[in-house]
Structure formats: C-alpha cells, structure tokens
TORKOL-4160 file (C-alpha; in steps of 0.2 Angstrom, whole numbers, padded with zeros to 4 digits, m for minus):
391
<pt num="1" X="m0107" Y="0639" Z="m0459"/>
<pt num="2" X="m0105" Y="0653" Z="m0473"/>
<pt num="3" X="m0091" Y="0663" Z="m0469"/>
<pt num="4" X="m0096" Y="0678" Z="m0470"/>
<pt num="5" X="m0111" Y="0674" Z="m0459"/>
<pt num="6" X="m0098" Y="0663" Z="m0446"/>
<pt num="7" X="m0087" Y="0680" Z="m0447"/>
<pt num="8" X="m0101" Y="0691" Z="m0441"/>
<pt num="9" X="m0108" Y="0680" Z="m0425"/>
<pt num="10" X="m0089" Y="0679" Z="m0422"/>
<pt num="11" X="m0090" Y="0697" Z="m0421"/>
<pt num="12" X="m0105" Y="0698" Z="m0410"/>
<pt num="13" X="m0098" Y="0684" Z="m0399"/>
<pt num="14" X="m0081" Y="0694" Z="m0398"/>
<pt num="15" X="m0090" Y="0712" Z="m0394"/>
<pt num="16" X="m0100" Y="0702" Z="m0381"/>
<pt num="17" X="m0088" Y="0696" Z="m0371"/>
<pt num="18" X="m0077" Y="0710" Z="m0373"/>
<pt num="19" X="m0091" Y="0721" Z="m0366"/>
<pt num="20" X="m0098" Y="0712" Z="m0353"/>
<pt num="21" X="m0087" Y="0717" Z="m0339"/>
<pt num="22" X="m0092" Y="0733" Z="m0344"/>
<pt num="23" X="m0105" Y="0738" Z="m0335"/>
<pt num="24" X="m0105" Y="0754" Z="m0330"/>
<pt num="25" X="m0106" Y="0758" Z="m0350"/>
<pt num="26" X="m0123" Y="0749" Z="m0351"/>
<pt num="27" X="m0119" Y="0737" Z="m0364"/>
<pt num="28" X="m0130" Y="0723" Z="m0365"/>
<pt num="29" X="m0125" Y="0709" Z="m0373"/>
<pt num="30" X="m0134" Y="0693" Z="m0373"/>
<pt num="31" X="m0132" Y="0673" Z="m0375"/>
<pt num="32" X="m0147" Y="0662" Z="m0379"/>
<pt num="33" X="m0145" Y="0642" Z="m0381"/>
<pt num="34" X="m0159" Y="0632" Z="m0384"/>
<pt num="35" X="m0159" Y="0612" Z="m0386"/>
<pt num="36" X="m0177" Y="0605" Z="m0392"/>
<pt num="37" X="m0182" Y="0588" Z="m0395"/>
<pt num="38" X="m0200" Y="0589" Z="m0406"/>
<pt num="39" X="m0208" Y="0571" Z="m0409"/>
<pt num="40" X="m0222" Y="0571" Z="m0423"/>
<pt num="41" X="m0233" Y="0557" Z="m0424"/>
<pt num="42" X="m0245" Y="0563" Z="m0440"/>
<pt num="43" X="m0259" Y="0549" Z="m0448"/>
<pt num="44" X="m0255" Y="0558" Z="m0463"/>
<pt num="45" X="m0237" Y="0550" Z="m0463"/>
<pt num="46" X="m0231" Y="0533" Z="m0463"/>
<pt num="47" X="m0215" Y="0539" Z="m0454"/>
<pt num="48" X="m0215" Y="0550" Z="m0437"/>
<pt num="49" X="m0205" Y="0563" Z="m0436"/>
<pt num="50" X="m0189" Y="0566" Z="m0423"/>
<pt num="51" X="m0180" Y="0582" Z="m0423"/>
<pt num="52" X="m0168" Y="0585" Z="m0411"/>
<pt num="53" X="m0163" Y="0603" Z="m0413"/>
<pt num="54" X="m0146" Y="0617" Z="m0405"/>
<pt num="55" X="m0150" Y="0636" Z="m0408"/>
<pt num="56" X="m0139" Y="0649" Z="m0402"/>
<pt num="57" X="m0145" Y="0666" Z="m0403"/>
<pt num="58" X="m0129" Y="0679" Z="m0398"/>
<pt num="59" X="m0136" Y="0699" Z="m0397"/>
<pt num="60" X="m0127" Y="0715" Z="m0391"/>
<pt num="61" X="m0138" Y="0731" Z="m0386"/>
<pt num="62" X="m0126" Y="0748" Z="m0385"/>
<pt num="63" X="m0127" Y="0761" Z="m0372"/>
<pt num="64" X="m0139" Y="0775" Z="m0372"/>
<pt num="65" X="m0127" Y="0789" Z="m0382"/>
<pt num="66" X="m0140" Y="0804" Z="m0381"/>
<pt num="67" X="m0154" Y="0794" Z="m0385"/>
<pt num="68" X="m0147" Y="0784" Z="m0399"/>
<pt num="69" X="m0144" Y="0767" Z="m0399"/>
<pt num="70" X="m0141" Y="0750" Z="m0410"/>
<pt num="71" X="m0144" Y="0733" Z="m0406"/>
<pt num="72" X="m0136" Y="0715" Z="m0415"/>
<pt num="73" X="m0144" Y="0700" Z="m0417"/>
<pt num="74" X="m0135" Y="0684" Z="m0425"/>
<pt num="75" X="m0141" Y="0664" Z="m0426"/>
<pt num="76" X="m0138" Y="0648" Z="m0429"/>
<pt num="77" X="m0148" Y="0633" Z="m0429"/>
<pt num="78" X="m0141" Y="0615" Z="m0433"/>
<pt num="79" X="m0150" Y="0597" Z="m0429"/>
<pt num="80" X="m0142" Y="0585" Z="m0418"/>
<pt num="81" X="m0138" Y="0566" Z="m0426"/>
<pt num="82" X="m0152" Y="0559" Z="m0437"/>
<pt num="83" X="m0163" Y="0570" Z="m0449"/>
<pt num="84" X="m0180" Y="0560" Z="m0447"/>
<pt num="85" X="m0190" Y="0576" Z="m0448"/>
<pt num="86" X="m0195" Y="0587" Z="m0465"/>
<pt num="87" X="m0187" Y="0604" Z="m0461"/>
<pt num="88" X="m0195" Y="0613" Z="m0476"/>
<pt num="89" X="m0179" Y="0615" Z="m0482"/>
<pt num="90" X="m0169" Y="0599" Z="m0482"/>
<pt num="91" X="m0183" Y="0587" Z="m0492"/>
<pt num="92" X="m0184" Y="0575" Z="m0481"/>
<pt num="93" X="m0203" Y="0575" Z="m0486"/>
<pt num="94" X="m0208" Y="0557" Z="m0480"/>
<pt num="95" X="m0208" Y="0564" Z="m0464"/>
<pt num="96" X="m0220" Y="0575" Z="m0455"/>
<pt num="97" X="m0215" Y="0595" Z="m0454"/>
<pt num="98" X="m0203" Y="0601" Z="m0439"/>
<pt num="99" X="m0200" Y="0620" Z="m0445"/>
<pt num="100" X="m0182" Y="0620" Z="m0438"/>
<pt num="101" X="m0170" Y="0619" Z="m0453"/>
<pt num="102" X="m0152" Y="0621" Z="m0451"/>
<pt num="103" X="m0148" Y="0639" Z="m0452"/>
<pt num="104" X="m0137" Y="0655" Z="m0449"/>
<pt num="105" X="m0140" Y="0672" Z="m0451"/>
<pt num="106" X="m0140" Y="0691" Z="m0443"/>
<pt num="107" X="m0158" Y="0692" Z="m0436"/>
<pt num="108" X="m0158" Y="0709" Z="m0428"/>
<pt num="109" X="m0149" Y="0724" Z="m0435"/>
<pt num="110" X="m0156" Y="0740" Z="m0429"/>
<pt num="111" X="m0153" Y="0757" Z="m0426"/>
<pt num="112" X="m0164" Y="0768" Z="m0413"/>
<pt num="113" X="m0169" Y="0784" Z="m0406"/>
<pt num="114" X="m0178" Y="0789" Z="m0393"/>
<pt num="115" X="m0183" Y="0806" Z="m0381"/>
<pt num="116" X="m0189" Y="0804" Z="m0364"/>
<pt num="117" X="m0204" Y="0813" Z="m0369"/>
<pt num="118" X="m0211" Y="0798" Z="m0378"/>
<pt num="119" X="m0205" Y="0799" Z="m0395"/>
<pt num="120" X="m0194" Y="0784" Z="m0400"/>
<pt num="121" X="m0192" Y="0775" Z="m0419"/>
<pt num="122" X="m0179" Y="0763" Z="m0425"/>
<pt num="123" X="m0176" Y="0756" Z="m0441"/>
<pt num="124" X="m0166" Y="0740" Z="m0448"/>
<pt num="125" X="m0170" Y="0723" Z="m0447"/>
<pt num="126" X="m0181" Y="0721" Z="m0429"/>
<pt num="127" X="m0192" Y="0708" Z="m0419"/>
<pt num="128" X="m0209" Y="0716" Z="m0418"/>
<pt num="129" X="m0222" Y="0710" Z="m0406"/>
<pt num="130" X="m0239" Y="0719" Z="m0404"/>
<pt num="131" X="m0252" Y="0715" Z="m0390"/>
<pt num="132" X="m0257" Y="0697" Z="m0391"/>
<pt num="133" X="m0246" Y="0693" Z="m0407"/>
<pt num="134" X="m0263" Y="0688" Z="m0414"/>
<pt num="135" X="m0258" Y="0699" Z="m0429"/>
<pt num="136" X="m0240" Y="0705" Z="m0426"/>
<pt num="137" X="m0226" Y="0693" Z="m0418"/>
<pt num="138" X="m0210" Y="0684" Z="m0418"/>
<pt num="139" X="m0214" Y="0667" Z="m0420"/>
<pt num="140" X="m0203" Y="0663" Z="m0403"/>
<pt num="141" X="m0208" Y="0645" Z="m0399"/>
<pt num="142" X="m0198" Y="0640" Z="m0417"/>
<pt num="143" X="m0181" Y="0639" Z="m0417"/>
<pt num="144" X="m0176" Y="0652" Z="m0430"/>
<pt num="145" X="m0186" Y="0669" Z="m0425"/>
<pt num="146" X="m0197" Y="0680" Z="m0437"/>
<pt num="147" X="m0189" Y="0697" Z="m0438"/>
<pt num="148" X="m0195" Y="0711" Z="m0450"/>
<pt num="149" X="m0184" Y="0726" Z="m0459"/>
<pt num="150" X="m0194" Y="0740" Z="m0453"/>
<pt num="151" X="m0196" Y="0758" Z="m0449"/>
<pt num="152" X="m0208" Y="0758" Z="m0432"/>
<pt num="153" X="m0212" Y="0775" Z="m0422"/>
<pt num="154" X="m0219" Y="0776" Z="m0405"/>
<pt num="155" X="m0228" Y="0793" Z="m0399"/>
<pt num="156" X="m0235" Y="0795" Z="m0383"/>
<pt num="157" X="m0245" Y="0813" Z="m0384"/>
<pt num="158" X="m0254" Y="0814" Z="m0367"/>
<pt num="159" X="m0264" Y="0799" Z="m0362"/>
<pt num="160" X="m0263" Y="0792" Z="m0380"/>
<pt num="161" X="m0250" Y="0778" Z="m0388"/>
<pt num="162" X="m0248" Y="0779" Z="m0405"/>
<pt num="163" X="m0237" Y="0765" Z="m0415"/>
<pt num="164" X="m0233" Y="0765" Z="m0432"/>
<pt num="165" X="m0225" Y="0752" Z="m0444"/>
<pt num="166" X="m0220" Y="0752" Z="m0460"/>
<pt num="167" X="m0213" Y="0733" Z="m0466"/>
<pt num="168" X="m0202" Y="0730" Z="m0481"/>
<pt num="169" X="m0202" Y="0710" Z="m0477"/>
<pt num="170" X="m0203" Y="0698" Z="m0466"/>
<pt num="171" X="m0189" Y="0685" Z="m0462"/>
<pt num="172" X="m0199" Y="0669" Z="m0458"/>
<pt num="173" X="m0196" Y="0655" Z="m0447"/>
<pt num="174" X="m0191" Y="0643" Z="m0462"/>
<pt num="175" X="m0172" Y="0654" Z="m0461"/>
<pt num="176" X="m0168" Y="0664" Z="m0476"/>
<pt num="177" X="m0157" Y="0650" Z="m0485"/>
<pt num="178" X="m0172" Y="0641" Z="m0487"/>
<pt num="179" X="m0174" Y="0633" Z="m0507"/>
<pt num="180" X="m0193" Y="0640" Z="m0507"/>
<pt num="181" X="m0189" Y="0659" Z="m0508"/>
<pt num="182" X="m0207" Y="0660" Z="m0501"/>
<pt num="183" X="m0205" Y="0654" Z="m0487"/>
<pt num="184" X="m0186" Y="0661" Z="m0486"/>
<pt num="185" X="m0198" Y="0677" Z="m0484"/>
<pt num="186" X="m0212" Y="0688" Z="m0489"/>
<pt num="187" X="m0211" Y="0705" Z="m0497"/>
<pt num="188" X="m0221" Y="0718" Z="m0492"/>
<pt num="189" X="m0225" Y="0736" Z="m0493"/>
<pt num="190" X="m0237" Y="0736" Z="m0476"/>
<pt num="191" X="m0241" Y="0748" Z="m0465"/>
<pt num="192" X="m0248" Y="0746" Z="m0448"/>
<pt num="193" X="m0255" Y="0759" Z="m0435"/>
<pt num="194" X="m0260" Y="0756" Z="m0416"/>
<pt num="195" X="m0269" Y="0769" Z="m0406"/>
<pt num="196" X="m0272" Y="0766" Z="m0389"/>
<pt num="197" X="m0277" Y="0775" Z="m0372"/>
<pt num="198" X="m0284" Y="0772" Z="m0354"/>
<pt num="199" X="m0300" Y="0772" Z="m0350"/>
<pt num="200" X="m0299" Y="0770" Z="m0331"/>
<pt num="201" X="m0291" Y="0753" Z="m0327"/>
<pt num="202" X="m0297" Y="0747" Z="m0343"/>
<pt num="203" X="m0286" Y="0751" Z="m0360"/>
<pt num="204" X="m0294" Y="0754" Z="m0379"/>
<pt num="205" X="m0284" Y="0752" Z="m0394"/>
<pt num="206" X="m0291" Y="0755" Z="m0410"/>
<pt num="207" X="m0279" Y="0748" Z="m0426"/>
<pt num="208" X="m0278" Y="0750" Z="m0445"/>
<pt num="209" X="m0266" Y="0738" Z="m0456"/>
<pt num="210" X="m0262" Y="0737" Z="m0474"/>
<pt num="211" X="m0255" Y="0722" Z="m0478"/>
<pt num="212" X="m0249" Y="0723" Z="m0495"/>
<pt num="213" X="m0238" Y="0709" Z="m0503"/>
<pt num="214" X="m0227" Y="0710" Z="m0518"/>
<pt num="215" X="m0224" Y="0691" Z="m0520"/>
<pt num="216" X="m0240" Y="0680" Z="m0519"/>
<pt num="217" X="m0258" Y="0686" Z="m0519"/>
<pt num="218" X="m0262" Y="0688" Z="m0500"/>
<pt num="219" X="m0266" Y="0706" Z="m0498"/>
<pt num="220" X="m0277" Y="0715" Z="m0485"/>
<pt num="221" X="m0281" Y="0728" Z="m0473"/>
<pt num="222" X="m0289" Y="0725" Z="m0455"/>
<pt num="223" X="m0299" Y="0739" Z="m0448"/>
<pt num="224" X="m0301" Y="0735" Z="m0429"/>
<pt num="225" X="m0305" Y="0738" Z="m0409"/>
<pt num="226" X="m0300" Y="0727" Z="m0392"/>
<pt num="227" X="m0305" Y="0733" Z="m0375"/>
<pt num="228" X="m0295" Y="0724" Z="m0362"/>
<pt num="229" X="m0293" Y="0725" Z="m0343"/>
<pt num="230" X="m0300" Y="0720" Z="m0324"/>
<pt num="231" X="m0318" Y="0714" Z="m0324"/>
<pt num="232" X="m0328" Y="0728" Z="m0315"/>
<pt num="233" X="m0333" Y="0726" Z="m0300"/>
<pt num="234" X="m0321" Y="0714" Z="m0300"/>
<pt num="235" X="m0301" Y="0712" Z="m0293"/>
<pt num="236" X="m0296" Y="0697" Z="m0300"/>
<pt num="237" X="m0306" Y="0694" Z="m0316"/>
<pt num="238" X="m0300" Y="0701" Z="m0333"/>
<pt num="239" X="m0308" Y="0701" Z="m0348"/>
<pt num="240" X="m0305" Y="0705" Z="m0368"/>
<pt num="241" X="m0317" Y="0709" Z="m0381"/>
<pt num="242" X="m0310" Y="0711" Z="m0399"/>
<pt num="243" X="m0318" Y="0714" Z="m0416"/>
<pt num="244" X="m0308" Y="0718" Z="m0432"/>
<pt num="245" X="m0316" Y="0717" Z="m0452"/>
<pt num="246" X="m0304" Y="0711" Z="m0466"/>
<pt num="247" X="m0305" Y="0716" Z="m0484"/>
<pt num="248" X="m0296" Y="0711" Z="m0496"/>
<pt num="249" X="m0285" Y="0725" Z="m0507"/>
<pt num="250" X="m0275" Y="0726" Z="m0522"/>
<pt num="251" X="m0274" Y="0706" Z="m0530"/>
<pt num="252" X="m0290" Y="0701" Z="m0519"/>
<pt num="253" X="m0299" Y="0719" Z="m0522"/>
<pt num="254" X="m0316" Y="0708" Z="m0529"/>
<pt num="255" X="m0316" Y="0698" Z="m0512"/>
<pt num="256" X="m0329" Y="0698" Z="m0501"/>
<pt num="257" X="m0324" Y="0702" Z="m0484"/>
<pt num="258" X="m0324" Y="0694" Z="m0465"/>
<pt num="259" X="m0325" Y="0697" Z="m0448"/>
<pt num="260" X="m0314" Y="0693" Z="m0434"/>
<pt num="261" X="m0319" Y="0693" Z="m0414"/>
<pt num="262" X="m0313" Y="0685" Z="m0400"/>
<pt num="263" X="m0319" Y="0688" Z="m0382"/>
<pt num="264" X="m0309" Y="0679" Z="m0366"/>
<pt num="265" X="m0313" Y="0679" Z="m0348"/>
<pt num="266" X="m0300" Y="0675" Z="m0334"/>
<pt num="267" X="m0297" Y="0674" Z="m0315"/>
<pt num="268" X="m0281" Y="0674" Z="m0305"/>
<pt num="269" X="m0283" Y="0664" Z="m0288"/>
<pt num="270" X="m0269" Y="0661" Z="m0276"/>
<pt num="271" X="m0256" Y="0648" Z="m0284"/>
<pt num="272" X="m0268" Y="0645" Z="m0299"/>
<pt num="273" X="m0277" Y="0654" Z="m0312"/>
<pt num="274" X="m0290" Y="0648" Z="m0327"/>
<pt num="275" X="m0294" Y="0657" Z="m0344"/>
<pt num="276" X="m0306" Y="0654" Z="m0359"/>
<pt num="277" X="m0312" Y="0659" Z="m0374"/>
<pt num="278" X="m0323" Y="0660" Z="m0392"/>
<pt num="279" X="m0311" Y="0664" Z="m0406"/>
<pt num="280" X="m0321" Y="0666" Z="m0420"/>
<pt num="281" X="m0312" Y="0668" Z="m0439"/>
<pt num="282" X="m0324" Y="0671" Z="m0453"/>
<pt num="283" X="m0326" Y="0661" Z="m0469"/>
<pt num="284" X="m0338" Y="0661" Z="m0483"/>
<pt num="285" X="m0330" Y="0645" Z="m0493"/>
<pt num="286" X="m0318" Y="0655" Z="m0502"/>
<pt num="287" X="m0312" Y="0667" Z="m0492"/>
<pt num="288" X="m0306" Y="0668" Z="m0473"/>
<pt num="289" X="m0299" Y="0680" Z="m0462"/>
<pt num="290" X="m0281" Y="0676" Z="m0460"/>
<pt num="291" X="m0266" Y="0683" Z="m0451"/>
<pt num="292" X="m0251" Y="0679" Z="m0459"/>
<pt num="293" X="m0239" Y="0689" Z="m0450"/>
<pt num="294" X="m0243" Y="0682" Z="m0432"/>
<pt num="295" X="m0236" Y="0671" Z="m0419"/>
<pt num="296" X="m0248" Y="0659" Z="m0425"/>
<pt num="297" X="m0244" Y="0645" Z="m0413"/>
<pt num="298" X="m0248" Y="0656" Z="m0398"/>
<pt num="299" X="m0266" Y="0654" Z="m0406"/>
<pt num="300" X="m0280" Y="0640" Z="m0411"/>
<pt num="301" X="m0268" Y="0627" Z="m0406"/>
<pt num="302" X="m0252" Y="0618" Z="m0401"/>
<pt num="303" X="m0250" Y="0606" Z="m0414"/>
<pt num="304" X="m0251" Y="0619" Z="m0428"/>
<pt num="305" X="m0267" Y="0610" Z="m0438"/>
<pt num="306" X="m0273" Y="0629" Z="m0443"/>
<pt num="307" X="m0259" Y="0640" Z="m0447"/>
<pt num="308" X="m0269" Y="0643" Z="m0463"/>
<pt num="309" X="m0288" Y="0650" Z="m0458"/>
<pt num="310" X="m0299" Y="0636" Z="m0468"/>
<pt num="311" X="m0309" Y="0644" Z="m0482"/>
<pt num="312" X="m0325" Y="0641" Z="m0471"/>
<pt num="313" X="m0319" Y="0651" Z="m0458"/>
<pt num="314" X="m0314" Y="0644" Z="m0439"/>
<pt num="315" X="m0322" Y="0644" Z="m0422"/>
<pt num="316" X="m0312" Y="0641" Z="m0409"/>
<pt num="317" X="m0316" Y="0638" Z="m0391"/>
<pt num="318" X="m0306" Y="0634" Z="m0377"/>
<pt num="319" X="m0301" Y="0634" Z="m0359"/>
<pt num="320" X="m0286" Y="0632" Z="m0349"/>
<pt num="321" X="m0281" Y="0631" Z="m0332"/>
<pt num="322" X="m0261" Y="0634" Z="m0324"/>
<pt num="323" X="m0253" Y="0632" Z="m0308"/>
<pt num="324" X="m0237" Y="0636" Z="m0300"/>
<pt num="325" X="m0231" Y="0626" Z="m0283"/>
<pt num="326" X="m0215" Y="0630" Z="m0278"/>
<pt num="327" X="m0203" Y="0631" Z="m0295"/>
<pt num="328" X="m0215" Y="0619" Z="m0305"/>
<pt num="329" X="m0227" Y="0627" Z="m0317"/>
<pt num="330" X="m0240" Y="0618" Z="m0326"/>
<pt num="331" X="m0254" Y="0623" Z="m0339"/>
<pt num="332" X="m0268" Y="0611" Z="m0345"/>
<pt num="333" X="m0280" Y="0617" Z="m0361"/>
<pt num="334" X="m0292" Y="0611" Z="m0373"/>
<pt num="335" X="m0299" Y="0618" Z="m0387"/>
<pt num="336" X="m0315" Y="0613" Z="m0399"/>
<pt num="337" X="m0311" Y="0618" Z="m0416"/>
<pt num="338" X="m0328" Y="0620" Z="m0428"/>
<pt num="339" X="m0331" Y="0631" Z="m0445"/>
<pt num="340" X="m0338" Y="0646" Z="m0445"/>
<pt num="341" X="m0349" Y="0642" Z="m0461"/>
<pt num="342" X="m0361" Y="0628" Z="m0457"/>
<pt num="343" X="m0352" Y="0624" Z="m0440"/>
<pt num="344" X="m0346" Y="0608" Z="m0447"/>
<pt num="345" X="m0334" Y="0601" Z="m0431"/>
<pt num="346" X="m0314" Y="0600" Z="m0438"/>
<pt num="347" X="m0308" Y="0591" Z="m0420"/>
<pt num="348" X="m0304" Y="0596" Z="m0402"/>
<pt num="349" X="m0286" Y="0596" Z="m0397"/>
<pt num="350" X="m0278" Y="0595" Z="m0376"/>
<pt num="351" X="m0262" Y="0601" Z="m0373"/>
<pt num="352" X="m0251" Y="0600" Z="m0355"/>
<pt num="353" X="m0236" Y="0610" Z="m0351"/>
<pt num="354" X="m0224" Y="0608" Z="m0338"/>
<pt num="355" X="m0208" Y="0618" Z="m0334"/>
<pt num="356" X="m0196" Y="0622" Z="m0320"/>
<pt num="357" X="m0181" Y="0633" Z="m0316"/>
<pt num="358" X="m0165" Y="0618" Z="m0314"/>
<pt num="359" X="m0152" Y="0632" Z="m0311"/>
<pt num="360" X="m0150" Y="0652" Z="m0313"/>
<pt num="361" X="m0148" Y="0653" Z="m0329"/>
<pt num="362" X="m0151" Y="0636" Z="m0338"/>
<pt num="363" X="m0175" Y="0628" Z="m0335"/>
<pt num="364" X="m0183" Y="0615" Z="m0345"/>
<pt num="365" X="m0200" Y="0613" Z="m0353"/>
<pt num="366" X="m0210" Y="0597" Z="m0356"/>
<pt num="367" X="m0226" Y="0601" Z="m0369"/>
<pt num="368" X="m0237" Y="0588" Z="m0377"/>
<pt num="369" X="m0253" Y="0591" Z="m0389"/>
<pt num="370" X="m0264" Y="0580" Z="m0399"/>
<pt num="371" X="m0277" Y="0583" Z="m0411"/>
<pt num="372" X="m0291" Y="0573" Z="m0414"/>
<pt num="373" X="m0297" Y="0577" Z="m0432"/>
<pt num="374" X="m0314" Y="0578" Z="m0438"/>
<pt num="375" X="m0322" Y="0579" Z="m0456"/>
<pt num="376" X="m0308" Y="0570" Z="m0465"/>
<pt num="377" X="m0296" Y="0578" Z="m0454"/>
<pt num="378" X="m0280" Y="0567" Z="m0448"/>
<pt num="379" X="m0275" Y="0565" Z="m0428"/>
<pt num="380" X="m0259" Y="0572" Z="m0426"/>
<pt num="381" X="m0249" Y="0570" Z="m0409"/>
<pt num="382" X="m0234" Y="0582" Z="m0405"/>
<pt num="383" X="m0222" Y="0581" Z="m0390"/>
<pt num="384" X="m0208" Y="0595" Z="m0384"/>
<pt num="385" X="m0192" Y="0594" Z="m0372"/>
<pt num="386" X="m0184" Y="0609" Z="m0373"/>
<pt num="387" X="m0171" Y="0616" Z="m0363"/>
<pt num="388" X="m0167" Y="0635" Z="m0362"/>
<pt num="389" X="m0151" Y="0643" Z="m0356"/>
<pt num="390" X="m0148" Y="0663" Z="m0356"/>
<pt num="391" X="m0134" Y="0674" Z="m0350"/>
C-alpha cells in the first residue's frame, strides 16, 4: 500500500472505531468486507480465469451540524494467492478479464448541505446512483466502486423533484492506479438534469444529459422520458415504459443519432415474483446508443458480453423469475440478445442467483451465467461466490 493512501484508511478506520460508541452524536461510520471468487471460462482464451478477490471498504458519515455534513470513503482491494485472471492492470493478458485489480484509494470525500424544505447539494468526490442505473450508477457488483467528483443539487418545489449534476470525472472500476489512464478514469465536463413528479400512483421523469468528454471522442446528450408505477387496474402488476434520443455533440457533432426504449412488465405474488422485458438500443452500423457512465452489469447481461452497445445496435429481451422461502433467495433469467439493424441473432444468455443470510452481519451469494454466442460470437461461462460482511 502507498503510504499516504495506508495513512488515510488508517485514519478512517481510527475515527470509525473511535466514534462508534458514540451514538447519541449520529456518526455513522461503516465497515464493508467482501471476499469474491469469479471463474471465467471464455472460447476466446486458452486459459480460464480464477480470481479470488478481498475488498475492504471503511466509510464515516458525520452528524447533521445545522444541516451540514461530510462523508469518507477509503478502499482497498488485493487478490488472494494465484493471479490466473487479466485484471486490466496487472498484464496478465492470457487470461480472460476479472475487472478487480489490486487497489487502494479515497472513494468518497464529500461535503453536503441540506434544509428540510427539500433543498440539499454536496460536492467532492460522490457515489451517484440515478433510477434504474441504466444511465448513471456505481458499478457495485465490481470490487472497486465508480465514484464521480461532483457537484449534485436536489430541489423539491411542490410536487416536483429536480436533480442536477455537474461531473468533472469519473473514477472507474479499473482503480485509479491503473497503467491505462483511460480506464484509471474519464474526464468530463457533463451535465445531467432529472425532473420528476407524481401523477397519481404512477411517477413521470423527464431528463436531459450532456455528456461531454475531454479525453477520448465519446461525447453526447440524451434527451429522454420514463413513466413508471402500478399497472392500472391492477394491485400487484408494475410496469415502465422509457424512450430517450442520443445525438452525438462536440467530437461526434456529424453523427447521426439513435434511439433508446425499454418497456418492462412485472408481478409480485406471495413468496414469488417474475419480470420481463424488450430493451431496445439503436444502431445504424456506425453508430449506437451507448451509456457509458452506468452500472452496466445491472443490464443486457451477467456475463458482460455488451458493456460496449455493437455499432448495429442491441435488442434485448428477457425474463426472469425470483423467490424467497425462508432466508433463501433465488433469481432465475434469460435473455435473447439480437441487433437492432437487420436483427441478426448475437446469442441468448441464463443466469441463476442464489443467496442467504448465514449470520447478522456476514450472507453469501452463489451467481452463475453463460452466454451462448451467435454470429462469430464466443460462449463465455462465468461463475460467482461472494461473501459480504457489513458493520
């Protein structure tokens, strides 16, 4: 570990414990360990990949002091005996990618302020997380977090909620000592607005984003609408209905732009619910819709095979179904993968999930995906044990 970096989790580990018992002061501090065992079976590699992973995540919230508060975040992530996986940082390239590279760093440092009116902003360096993480999120399910140095503002002015972001960059998932300054992090000048209101039981958002990059030519702006909420006539159906239109600005001013929808219908039912969906991502053979800045494994897939929208475009349509008996939950899904130009089939992919509580503070997590690739596409078969501990 780099000293300064050991020094400062030191210090957050320190003002942790030293505050815990305190509190009738409301400090919050917070301990996250997370041991992950990721096997990658690729057709693209010789070798499979086996990445066993420890991330420790130590964070302190301060009291409220008359609405003003600050919040500290520090990480460390290190792999556990061999190094059989391509980390993106380590160049272990004969191997298949397990984004999880040995890593320490400050991922939150914030300062905030807030009236209980409804106005709030904070500024620093911040997890962000908006809706569905479809366009905005932290990436949780990697080992190292995205976080964004940011200035958000929240206003609620009668039935109305306004957010606003402005983003200098992004920290990405690959940890900020990574050789690739690229994917170390992005640089941005982006701004990003939500306005949103009830309408009965149902809730309409409308949102605008500029997406402007200063370090690679991926700039954009998403004009968009989502209406979300109980089925009518209905009491345990919801639904969502979303359309957005990308255009590309600055660098890719002379492209032509594409079109995003997504519409979902679910049902909860008595110790089980199901859910699917049509995901469509535009594409004309040069250009698709894309969303860098998302939680992108929350989307199109468990294995990862489109982090990148194809330049024809993606349809993706799924369904899923969970239950819950006794501490025991499990989650079953499928997805059919096609492009949206010429709807040429890329592959189908099934994914299980099963997880449990073992004590208070310490469940596990059993996940396995595979992908079966279509048009020169390679099957690629992932598998998950993760245990999560929090105090």
């Amino acid at each position: 570990m780099h000293s300064p970096i050991r020094y400062s989790l030191v210090f957050v580990l320190a003002l942790s414990g030293a505050t815990a018992a305190a509190e009738t002061d409301d400090w919050r501090p917070s301990l996250d360990l997370r041991y992950r065992l990721e096997l990658v079976d690729d057709d693209r590699f010789v070798e499979d990949a086996t990445a066993s992973t420890l991330r420790a995540r130590i964070g302190l919230i301060s009291p409220d002091w008359s609405g003003w508060q600050f919040g500290i975040t520090g990480h460390a992530n290190q792999h556990v005996g061999s190094e059989d996986f391509n980390s993106t940082a380590n160049g272990r390239t004969a191997y298949p990618v397990v984004a999880d590279p040995d890593d320490e760093n400050i991922s939150e440092a914030w300062v905030g302020y807030a009236r209980p009116e409804g106005f709030a902003i904070r500024a620093g360096r911040q997890r962000l997380i908006e809706d569905n993480v479809r366009f905005l999120g932290n990436v949780g399910f990697r080992q190292l977090e995205q976080t964004f140095d940011a200035v958000t503002v929240g206003l609620e002015p009668g039935d109305w909620r306004v957010d606003l972001r402005w983003i200098d960059k992004a920290h990405r998932v690959f940890g900020p000592s990574n050789p690739n300054d690229l994917l170390a992090e992005a640089d941005l000048n982006t701004w990003m607005g939500t306005l949103a209101r009830p309408l009965g039981e149902n809730t309409l958002a409308l949102y605008a984003h500029r997406i402007a990059y200063d370090d690679r030519a991926a700039s954009h702006r998403n004009l968009g609408l989502r209406l979300t909420g109980p089925l009518p006539g209905t009491q345990d159906f919801s639904y969502r209905l979303e359309f957005a239109r990308q255009d590309g600005i600055r660098e890719l001013d002379d492209v032509d732009g594409q079109n995003y929808l997504h519409a979902r219908l679910g049902q909860k039912l008595d110790g089980w619910h199901w859910f699917a969906g049509h995901e469509r991502l535009g594409g004309d053979g040069e250009y698709a819709f894309q969303t860098p800045l998302a939680t992108l494994h929350a989307h199109n897939g468990w294995t990862d095979q489109f982090l990148a929208t194809p330049t024809d475009g993606l349809i993706d349509t799924y369904v899923a179904a969970g239950t819950q008996l006794g501490q025991w939950t499990g989650l079953v899904k499928l997805h059919d993968f096609r492009s949206d130009r010429r709807s040429r089939q890329y592959g189908r992919e099934y994914g299980l999930m099963i997880k449990r509580p073992l004590v208070d503070w310490l469940s596990f997590e059993l996940k396995a995906a595979k992908f079966d690739g279509d048009d020169n596409r390679a099957d690629v078969q992932k598998v998950w044990f993760t245990l999560n501990g929090n105090w």
